[in-house]
mmCIF file of the N, C-alpha and C atoms, coordinates in Angstrom:
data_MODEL
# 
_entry.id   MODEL 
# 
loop_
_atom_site.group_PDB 
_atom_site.id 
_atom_site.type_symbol 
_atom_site.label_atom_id 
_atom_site.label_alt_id 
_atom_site.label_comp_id 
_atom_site.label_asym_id 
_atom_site.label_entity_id 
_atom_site.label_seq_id 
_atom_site.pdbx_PDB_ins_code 
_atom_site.Cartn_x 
_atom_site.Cartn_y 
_atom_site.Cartn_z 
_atom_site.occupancy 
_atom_site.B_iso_or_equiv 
_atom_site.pdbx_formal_charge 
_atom_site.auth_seq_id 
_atom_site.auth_comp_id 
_atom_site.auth_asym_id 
_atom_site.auth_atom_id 
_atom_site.pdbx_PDB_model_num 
ATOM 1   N N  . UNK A 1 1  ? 20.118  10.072 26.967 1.00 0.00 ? 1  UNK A N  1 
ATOM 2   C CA . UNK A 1 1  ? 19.678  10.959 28.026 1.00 0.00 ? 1  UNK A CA 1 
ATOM 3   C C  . UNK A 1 1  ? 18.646  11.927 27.446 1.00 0.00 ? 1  UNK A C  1 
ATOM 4   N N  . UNK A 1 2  ? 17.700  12.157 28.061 1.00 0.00 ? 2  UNK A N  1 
ATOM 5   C CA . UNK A 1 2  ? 16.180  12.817 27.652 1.00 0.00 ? 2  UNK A CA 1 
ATOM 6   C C  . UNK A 1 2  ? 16.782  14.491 28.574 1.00 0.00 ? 2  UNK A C  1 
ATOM 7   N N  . UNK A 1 3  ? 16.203  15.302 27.514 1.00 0.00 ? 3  UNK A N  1 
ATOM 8   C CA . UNK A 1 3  ? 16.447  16.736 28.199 1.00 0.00 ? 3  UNK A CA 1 
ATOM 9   C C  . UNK A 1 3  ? 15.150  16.877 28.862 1.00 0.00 ? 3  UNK A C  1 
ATOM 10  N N  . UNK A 1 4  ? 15.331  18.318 29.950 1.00 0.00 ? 4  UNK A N  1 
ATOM 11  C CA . UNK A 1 4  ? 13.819  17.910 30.406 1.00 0.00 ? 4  UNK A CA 1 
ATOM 12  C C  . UNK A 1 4  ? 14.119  19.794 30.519 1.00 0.00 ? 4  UNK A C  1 
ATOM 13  N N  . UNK A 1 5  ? 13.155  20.265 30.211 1.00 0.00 ? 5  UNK A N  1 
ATOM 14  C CA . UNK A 1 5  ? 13.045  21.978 30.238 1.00 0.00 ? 5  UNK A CA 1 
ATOM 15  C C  . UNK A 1 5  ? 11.651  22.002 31.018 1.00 0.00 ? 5  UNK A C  1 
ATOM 16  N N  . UNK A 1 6  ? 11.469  23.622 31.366 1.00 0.00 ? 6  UNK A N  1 
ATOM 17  C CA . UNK A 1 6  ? 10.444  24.103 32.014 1.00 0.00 ? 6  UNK A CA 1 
ATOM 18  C C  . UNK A 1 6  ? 9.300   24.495 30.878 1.00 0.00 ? 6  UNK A C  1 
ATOM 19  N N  . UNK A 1 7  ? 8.202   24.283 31.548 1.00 0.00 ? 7  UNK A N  1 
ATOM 20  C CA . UNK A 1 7  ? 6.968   25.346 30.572 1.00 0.00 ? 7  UNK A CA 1 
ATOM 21  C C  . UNK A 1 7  ? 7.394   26.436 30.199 1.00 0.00 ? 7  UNK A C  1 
ATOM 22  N N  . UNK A 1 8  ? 8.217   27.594 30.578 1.00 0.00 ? 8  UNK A N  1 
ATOM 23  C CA . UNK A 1 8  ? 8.300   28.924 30.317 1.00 0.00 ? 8  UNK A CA 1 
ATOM 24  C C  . UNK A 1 8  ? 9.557   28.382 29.514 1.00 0.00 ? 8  UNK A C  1 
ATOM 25  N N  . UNK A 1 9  ? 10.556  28.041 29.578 1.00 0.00 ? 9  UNK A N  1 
ATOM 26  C CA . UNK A 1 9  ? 11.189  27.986 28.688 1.00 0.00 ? 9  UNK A CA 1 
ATOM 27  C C  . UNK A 1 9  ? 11.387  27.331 27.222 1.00 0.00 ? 9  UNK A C  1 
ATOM 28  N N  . UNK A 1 10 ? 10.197  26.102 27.230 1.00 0.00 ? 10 UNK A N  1 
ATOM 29  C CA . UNK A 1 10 ? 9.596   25.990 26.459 1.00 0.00 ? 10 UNK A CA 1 
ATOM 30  C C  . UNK A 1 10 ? 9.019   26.677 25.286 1.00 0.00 ? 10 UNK A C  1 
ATOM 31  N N  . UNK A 1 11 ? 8.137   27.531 25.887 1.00 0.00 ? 11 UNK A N  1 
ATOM 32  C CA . UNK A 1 11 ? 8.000   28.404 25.020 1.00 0.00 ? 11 UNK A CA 1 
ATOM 33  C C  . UNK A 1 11 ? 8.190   29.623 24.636 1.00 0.00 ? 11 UNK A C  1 
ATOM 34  N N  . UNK A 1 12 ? 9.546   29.596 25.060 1.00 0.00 ? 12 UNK A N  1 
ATOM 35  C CA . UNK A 1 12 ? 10.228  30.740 25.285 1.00 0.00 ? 12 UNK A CA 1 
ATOM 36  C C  . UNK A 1 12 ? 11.746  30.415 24.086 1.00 0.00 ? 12 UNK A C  1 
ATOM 37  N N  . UNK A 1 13 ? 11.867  29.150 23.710 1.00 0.00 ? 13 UNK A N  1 
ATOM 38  C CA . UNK A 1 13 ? 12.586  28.223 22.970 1.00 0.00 ? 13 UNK A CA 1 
ATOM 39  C C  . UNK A 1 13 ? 12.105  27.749 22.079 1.00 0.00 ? 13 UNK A C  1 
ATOM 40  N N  . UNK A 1 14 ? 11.015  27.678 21.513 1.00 0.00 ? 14 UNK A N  1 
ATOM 41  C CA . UNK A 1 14 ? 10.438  26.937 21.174 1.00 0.00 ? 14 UNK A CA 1 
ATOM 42  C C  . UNK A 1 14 ? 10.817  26.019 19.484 1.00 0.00 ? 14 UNK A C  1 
ATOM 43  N N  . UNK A 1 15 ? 11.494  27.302 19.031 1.00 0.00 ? 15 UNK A N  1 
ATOM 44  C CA . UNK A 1 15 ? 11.647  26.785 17.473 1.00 0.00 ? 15 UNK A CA 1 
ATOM 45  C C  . UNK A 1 15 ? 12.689  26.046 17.965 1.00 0.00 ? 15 UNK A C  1 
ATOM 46  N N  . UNK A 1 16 ? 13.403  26.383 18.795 1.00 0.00 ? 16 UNK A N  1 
ATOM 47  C CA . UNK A 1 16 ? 14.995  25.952 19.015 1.00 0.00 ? 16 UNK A CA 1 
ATOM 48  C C  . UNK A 1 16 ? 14.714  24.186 19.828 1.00 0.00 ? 16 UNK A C  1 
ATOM 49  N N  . UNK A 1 17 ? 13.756  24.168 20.358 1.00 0.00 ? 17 UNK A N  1 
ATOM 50  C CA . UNK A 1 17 ? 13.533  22.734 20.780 1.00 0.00 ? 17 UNK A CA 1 
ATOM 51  C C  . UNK A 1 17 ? 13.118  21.886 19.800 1.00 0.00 ? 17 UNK A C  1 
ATOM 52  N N  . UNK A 1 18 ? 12.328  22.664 18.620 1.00 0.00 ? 18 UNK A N  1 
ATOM 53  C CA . UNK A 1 18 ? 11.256  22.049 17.408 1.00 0.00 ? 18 UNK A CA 1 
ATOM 54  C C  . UNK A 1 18 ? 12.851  21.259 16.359 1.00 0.00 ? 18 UNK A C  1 
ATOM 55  N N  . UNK A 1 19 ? 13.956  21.959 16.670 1.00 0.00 ? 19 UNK A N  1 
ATOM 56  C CA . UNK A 1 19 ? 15.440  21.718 15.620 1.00 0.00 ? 19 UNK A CA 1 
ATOM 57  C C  . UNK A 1 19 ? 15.784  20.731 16.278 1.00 0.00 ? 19 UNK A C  1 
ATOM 58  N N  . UNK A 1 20 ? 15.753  20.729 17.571 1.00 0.00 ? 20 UNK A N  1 
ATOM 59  C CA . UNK A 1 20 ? 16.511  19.975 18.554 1.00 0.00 ? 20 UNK A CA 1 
ATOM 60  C C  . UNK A 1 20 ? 15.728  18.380 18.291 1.00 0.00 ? 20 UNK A C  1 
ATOM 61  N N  . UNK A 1 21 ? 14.519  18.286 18.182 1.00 0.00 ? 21 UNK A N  1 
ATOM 62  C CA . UNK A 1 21 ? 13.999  17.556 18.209 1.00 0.00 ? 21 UNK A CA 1 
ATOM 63  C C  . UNK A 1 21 ? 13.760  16.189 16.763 1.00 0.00 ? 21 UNK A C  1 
ATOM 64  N N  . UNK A 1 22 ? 13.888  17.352 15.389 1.00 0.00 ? 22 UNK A N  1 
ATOM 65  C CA . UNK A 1 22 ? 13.786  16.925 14.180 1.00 0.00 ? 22 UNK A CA 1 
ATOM 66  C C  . UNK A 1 22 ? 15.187  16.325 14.215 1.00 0.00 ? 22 UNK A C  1 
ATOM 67  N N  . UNK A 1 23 ? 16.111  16.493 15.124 1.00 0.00 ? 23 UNK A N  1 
ATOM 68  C CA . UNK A 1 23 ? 17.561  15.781 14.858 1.00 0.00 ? 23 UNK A CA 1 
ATOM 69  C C  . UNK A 1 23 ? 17.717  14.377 15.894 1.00 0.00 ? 23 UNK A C  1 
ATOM 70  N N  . UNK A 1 24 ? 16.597  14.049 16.627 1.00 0.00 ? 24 UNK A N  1 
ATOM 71  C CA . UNK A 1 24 ? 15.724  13.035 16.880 1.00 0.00 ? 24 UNK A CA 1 
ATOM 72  C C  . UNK A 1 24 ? 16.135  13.056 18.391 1.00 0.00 ? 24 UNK A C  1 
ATOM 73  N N  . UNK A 1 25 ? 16.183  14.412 19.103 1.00 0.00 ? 25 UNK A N  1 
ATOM 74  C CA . UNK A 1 25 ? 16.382  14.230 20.614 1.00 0.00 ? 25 UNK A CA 1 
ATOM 75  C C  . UNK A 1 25 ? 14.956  14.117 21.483 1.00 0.00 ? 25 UNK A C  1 
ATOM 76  N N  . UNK A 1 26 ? 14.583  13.575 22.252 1.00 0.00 ? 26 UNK A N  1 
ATOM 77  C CA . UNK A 1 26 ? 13.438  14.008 23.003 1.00 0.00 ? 26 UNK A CA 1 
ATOM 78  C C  . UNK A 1 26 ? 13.273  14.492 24.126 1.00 0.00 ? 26 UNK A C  1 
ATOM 79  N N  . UNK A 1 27 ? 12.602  15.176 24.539 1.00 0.00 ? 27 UNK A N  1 
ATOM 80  C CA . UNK A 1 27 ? 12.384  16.455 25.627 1.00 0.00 ? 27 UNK A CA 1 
ATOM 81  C C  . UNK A 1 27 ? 11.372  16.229 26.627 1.00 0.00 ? 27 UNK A C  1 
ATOM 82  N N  . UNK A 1 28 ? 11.228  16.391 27.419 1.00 0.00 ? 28 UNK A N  1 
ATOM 83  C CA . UNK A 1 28 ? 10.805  16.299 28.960 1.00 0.00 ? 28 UNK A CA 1 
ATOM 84  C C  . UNK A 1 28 ? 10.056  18.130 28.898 1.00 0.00 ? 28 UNK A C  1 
ATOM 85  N N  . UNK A 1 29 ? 8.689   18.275 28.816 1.00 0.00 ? 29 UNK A N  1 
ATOM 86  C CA . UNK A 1 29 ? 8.853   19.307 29.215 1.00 0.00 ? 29 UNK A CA 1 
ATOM 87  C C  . UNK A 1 29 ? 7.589   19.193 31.031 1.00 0.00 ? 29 UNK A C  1 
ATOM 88  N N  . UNK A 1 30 ? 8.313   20.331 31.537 1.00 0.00 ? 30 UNK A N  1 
ATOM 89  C CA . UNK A 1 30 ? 7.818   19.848 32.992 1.00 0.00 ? 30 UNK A CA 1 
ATOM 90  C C  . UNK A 1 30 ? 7.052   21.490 33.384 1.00 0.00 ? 30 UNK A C  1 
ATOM 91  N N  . UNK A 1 31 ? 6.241   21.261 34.353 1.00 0.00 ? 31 UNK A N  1 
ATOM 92  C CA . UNK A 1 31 ? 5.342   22.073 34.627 1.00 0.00 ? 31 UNK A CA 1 
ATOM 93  C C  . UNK A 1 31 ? 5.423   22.111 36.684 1.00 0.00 ? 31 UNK A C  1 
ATOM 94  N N  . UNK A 1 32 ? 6.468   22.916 37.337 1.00 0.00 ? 32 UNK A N  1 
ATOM 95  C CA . UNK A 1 32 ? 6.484   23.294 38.841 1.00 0.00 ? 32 UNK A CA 1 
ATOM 96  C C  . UNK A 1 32 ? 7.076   21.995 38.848 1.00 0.00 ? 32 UNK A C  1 
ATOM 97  N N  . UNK A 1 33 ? 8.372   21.718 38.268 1.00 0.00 ? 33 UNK A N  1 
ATOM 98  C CA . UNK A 1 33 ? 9.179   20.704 38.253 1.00 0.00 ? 33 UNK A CA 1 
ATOM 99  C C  . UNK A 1 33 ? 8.627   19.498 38.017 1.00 0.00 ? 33 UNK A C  1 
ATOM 100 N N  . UNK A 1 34 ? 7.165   18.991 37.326 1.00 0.00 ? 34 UNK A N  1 
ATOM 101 C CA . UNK A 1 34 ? 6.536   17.438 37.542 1.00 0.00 ? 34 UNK A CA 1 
ATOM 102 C C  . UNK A 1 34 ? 6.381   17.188 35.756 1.00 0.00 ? 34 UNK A C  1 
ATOM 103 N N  . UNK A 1 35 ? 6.944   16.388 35.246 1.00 0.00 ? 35 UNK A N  1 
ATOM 104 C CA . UNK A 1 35 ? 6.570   16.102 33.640 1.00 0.00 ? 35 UNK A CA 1 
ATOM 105 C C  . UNK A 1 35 ? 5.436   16.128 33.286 1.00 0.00 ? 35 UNK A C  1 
ATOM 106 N N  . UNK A 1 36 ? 5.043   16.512 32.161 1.00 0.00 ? 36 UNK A N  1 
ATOM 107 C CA . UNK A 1 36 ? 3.503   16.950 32.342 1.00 0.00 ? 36 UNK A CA 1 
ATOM 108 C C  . UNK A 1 36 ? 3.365   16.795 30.283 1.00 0.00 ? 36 UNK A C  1 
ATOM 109 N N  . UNK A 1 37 ? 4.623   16.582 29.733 1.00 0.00 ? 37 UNK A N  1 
ATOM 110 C CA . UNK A 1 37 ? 4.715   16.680 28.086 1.00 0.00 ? 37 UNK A CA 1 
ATOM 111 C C  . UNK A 1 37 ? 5.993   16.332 27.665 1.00 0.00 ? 37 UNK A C  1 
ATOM 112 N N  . UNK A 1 38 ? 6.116   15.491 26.730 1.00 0.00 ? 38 UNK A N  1 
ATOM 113 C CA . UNK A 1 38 ? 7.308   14.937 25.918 1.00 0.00 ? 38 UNK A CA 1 
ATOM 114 C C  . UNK A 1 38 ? 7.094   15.628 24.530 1.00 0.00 ? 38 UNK A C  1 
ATOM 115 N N  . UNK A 1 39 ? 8.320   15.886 23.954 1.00 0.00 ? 39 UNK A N  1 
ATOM 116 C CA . UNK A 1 39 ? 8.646   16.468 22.558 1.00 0.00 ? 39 UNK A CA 1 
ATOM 117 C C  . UNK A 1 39 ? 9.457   15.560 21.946 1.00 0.00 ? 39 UNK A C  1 
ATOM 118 N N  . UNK A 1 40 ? 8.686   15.021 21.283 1.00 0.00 ? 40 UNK A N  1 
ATOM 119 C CA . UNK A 1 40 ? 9.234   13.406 20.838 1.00 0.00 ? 40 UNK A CA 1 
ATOM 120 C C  . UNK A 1 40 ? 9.792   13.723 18.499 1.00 0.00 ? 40 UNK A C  1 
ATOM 121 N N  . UNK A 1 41 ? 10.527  13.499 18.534 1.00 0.00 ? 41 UNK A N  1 
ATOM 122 C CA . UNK A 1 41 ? 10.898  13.002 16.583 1.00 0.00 ? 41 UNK A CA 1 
ATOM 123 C C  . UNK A 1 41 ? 9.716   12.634 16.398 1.00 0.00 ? 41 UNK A C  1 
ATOM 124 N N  . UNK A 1 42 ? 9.066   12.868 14.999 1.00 0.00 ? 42 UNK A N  1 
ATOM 125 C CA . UNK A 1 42 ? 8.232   12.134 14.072 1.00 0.00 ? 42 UNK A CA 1 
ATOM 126 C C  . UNK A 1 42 ? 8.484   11.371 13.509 1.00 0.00 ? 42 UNK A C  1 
ATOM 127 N N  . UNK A 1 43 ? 8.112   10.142 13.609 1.00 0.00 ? 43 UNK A N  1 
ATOM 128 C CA . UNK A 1 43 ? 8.830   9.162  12.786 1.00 0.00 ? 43 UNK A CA 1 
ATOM 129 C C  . UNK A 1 43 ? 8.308   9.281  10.994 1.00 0.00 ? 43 UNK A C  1 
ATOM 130 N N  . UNK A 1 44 ? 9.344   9.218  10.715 1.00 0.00 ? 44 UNK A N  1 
ATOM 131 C CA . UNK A 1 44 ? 9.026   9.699  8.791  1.00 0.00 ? 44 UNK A CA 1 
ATOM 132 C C  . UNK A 1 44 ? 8.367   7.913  8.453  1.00 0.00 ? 44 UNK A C  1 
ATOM 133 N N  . UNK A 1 45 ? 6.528   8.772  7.982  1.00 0.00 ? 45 UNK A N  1 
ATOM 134 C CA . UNK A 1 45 ? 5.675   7.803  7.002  1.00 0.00 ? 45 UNK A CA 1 
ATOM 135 C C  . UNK A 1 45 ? 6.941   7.223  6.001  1.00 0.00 ? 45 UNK A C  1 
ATOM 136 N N  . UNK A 1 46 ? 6.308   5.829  5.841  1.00 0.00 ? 46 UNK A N  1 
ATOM 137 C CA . UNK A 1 46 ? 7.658   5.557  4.676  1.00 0.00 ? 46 UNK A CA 1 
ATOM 138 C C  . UNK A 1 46 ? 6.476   5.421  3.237  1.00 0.00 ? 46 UNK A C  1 
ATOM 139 N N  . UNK A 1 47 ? 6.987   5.470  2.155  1.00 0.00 ? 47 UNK A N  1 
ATOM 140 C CA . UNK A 1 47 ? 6.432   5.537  0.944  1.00 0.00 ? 47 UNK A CA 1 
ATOM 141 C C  . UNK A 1 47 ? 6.003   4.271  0.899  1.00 0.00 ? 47 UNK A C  1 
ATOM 142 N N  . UNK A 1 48 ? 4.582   3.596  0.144  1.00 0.00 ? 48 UNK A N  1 
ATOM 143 C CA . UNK A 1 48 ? 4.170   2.618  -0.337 1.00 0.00 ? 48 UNK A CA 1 
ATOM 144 C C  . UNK A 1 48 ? 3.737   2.907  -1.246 1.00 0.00 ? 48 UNK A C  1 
ATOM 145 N N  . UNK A 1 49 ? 4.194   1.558  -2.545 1.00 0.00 ? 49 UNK A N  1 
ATOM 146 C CA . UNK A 1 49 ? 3.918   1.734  -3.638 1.00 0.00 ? 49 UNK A CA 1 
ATOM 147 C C  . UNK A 1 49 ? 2.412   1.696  -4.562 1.00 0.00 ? 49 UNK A C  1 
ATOM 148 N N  . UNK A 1 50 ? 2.366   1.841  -5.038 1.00 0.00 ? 50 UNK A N  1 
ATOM 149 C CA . UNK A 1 50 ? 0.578   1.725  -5.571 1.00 0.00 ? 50 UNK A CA 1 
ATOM 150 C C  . UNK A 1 50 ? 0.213   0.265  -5.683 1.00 0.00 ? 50 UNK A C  1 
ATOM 151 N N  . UNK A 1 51 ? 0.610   -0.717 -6.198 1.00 0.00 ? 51 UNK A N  1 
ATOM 152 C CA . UNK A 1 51 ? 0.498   -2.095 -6.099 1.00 0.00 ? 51 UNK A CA 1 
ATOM 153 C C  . UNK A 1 51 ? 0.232   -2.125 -4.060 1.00 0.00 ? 51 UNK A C  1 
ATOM 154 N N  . UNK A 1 52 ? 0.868   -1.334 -3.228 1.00 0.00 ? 52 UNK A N  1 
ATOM 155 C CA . UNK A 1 52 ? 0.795   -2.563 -2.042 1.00 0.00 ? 52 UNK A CA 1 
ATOM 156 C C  . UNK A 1 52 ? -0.521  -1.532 -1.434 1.00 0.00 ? 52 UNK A C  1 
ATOM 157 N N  . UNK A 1 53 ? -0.866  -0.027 -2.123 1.00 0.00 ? 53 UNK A N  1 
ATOM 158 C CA . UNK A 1 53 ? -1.963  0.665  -1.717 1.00 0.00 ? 53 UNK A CA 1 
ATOM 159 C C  . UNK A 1 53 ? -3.209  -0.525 -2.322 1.00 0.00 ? 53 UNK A C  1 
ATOM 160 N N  . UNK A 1 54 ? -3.032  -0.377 -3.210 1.00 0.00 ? 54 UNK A N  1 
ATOM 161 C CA . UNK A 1 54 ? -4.140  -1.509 -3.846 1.00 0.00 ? 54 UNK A CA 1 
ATOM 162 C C  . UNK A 1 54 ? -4.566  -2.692 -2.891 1.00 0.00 ? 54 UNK A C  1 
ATOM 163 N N  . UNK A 1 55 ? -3.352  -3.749 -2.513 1.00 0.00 ? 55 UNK A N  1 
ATOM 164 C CA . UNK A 1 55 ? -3.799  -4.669 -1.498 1.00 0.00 ? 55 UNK A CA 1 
ATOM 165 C C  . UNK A 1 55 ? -4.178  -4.277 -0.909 1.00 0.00 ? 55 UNK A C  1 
ATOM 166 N N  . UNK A 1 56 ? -3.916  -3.390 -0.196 1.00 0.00 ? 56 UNK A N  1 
ATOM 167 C CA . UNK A 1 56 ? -4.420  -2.964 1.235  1.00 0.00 ? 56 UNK A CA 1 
ATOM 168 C C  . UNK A 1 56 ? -5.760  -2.684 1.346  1.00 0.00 ? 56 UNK A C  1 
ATOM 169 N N  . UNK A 1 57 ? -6.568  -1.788 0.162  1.00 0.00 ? 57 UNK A N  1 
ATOM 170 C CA . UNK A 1 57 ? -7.513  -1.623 0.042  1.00 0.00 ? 57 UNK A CA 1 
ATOM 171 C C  . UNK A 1 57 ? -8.609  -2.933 -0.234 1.00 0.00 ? 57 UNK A C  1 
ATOM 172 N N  . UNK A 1 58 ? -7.944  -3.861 -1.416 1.00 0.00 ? 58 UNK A N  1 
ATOM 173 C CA . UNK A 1 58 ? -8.508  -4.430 -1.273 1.00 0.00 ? 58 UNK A CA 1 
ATOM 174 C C  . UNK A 1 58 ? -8.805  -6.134 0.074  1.00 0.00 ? 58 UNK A C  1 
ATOM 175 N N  . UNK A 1 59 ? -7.890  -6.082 0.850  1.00 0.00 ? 59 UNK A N  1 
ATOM 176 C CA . UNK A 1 59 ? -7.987  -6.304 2.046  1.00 0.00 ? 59 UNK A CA 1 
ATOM 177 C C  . UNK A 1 59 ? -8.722  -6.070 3.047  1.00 0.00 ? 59 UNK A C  1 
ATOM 178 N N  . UNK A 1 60 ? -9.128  -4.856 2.948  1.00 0.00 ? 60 UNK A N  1 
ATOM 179 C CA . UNK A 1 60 ? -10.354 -4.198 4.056  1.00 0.00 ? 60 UNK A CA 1 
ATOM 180 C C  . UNK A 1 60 ? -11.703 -4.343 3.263  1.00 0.00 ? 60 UNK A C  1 
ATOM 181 N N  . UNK A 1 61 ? -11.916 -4.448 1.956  1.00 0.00 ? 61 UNK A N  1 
ATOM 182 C CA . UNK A 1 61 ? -12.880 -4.826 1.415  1.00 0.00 ? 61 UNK A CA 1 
ATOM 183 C C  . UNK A 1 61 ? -13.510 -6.387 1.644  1.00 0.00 ? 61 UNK A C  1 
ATOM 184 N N  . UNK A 1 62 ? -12.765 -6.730 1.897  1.00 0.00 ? 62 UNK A N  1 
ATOM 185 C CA . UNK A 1 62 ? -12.446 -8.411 2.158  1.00 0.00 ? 62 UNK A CA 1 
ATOM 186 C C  . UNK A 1 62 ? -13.519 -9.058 2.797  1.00 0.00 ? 62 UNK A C  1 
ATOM 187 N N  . UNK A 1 63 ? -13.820 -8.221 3.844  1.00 0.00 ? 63 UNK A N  1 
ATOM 188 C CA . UNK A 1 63 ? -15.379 -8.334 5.293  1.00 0.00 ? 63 UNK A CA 1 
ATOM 189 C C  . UNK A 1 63 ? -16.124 -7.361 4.996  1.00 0.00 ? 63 UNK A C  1 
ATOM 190 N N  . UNK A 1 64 ? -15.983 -6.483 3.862  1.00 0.00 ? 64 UNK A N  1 
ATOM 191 C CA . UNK A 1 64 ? -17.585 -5.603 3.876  1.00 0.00 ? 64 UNK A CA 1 
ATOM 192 C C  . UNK A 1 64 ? -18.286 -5.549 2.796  1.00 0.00 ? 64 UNK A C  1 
ATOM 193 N N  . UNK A 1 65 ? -18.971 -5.933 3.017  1.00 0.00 ? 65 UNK A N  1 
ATOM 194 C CA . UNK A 1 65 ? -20.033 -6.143 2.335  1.00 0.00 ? 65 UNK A CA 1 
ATOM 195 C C  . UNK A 1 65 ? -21.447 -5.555 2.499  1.00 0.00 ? 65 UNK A C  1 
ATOM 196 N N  . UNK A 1 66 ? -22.445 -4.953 1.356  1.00 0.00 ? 66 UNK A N  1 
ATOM 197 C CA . UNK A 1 66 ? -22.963 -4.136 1.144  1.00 0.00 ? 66 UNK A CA 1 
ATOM 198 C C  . UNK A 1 66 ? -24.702 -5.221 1.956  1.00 0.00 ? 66 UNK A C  1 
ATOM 199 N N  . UNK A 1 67 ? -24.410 -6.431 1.915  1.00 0.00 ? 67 UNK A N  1 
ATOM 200 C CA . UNK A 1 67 ? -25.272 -7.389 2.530  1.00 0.00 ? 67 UNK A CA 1 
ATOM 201 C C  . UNK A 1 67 ? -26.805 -7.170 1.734  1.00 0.00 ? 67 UNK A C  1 
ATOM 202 N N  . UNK A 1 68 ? -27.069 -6.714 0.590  1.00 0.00 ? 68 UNK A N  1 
ATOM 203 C CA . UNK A 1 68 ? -27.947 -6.912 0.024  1.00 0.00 ? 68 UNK A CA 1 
ATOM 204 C C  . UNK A 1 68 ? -28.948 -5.308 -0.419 1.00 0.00 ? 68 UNK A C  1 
ATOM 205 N N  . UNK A 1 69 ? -28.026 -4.453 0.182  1.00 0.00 ? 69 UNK A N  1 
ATOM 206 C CA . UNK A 1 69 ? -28.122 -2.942 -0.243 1.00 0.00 ? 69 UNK A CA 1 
ATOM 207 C C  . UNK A 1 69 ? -28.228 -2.541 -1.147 1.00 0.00 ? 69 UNK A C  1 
ATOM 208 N N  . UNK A 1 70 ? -28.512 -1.563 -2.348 1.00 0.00 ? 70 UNK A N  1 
ATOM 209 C CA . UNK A 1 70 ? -28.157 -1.445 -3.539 1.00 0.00 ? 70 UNK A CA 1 
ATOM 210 C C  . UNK A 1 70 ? -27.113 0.239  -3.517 1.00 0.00 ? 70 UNK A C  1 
ATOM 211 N N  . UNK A 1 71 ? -26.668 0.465  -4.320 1.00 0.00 ? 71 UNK A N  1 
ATOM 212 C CA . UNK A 1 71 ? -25.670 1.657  -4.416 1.00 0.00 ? 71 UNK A CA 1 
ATOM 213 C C  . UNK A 1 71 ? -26.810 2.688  -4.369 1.00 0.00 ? 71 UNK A C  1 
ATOM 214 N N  . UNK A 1 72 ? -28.031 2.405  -5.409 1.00 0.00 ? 72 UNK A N  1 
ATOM 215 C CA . UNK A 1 72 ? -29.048 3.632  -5.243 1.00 0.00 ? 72 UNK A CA 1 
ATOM 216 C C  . UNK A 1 72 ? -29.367 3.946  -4.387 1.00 0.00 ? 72 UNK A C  1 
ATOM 217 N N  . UNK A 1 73 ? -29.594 3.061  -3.114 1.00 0.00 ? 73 UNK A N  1 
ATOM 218 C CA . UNK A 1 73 ? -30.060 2.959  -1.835 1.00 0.00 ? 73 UNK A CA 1 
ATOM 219 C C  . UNK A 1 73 ? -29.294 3.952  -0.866 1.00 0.00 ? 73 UNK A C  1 
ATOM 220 N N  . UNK A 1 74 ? -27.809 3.792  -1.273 1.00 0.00 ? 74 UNK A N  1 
ATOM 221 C CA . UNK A 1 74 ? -26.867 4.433  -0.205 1.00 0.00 ? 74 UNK A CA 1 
ATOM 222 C C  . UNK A 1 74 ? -27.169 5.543  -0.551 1.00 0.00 ? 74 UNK A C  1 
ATOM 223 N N  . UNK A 1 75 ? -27.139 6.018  -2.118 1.00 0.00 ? 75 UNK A N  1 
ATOM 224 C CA . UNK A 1 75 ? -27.175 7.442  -2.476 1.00 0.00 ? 75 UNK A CA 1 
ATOM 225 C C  . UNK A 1 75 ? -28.364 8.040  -2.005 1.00 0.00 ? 75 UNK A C  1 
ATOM 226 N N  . UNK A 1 76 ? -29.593 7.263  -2.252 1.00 0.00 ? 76 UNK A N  1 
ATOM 227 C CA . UNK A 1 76 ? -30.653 7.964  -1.922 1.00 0.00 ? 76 UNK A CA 1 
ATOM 228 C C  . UNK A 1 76 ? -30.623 8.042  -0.644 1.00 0.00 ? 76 UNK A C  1 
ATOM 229 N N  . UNK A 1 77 ? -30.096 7.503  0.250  1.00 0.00 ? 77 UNK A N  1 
ATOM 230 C CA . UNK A 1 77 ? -29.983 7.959  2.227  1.00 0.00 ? 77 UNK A CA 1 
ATOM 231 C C  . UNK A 1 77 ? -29.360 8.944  2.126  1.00 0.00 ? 77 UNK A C  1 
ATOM 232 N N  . UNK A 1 78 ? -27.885 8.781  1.421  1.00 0.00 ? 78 UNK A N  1 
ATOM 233 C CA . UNK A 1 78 ? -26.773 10.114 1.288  1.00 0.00 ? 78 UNK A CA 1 
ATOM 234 C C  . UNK A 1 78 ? -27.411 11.820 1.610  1.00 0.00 ? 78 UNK A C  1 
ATOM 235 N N  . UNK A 1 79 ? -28.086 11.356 0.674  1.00 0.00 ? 79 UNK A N  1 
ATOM 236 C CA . UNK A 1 79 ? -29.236 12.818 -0.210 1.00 0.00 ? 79 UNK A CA 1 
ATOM 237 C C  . UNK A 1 79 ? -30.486 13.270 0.999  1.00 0.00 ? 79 UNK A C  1 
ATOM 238 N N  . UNK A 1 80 ? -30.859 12.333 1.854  1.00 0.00 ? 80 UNK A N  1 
ATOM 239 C CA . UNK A 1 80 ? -31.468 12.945 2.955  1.00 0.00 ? 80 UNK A CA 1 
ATOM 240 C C  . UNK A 1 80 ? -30.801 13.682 3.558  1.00 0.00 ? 80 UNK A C  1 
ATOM 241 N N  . UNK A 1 81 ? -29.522 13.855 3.880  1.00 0.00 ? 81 UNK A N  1 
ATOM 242 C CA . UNK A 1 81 ? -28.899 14.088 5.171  1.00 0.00 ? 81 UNK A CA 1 
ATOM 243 C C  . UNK A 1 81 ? -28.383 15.542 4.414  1.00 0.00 ? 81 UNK A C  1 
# 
């Protein structure tokens, strides 16, 4: 069951909804009785290890390609701007 509070009490509560919420409830907040904002848990980032940061990176490298650019090239555009 989703709580559902008013704008004014909202922020009139506010740390007390922010507790309510980190203990993974979610909130309805409503504005002249019509929902208008949810106060939803953060879902906790999970840790990845440096080996699977690595794939990843090199994964997105995978399709880009510099297509015949040189590094001096980028720098020297860099340096206009």
């Amino acid at each position: 069951v989703m709580a559902e509070v008013s704008a004014y009490e909202a922020k009139t509560h506010f740390s007390q909804l922010l507790v309510r919420a980190e203990k993974g409830e979610r909130i309805v907040i409503t504005k002249h009785g019509r929902a208008v904002a949810e106060l939803v848990p953060l879902g906790r980032p999970q840790a990845r290890s440096f080996d699977e940061v690595l794939r990843s990176v090199a994964e997105i490298r995978k399709g880009n390609r510099l297509e015949g650019i040189s590094i001096r090239e980028l720098i020297d555009e860099g340096r206009r701007w």
